[in-house]
C-alpha positions in Angstrom: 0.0 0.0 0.0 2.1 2.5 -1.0 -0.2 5.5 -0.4 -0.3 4.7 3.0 2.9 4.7 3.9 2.8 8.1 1.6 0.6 9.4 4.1 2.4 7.9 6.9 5.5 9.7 5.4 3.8 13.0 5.2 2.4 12.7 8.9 5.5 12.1 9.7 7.3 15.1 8.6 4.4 17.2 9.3 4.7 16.3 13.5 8.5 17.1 13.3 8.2 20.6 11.9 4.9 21.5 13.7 5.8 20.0 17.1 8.8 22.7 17.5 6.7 25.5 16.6 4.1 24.3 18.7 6.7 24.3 21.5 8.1 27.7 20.7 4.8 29.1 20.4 3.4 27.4 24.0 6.9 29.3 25.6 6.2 32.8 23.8 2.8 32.3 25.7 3.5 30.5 28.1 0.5 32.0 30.4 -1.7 30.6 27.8 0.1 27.7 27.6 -0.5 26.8 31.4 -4.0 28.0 31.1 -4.6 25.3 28.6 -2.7 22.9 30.5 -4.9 23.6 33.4 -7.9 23.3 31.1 -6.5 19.7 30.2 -5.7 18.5 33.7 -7.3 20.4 36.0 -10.1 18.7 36.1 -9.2 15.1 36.9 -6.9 16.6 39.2 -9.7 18.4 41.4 -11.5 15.4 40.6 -9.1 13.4 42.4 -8.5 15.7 45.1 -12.3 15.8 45.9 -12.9 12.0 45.5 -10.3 11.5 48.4 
């Protein structure tokens, strides 16, 4: 199947060039960055907290 592993390819590079960008642009915002984080985790964490 070669498109697949065409696609698999792309993917691929895609990740490793938007995955550093990504990263710089999570530092150059970095207060955004840990509000999404806190969006992400927050909840199971609280969750957690409260279930104890």
């Amino acid at each position: 199947m070669p498109e697949l592993m065409q696609a698999l390819s792309v993917l691929a590079v895609g990740w490793a060039v938007l995955l550093p960008l990504l990263a710089r642009f999570s530092m150059r915002f970095d207060g955004i960055g840990q509000g999404a984080a806190g969006l992400a985790y927050g909840p199971h964490a609280k969750g957690s907290i409260h279930h104890v």
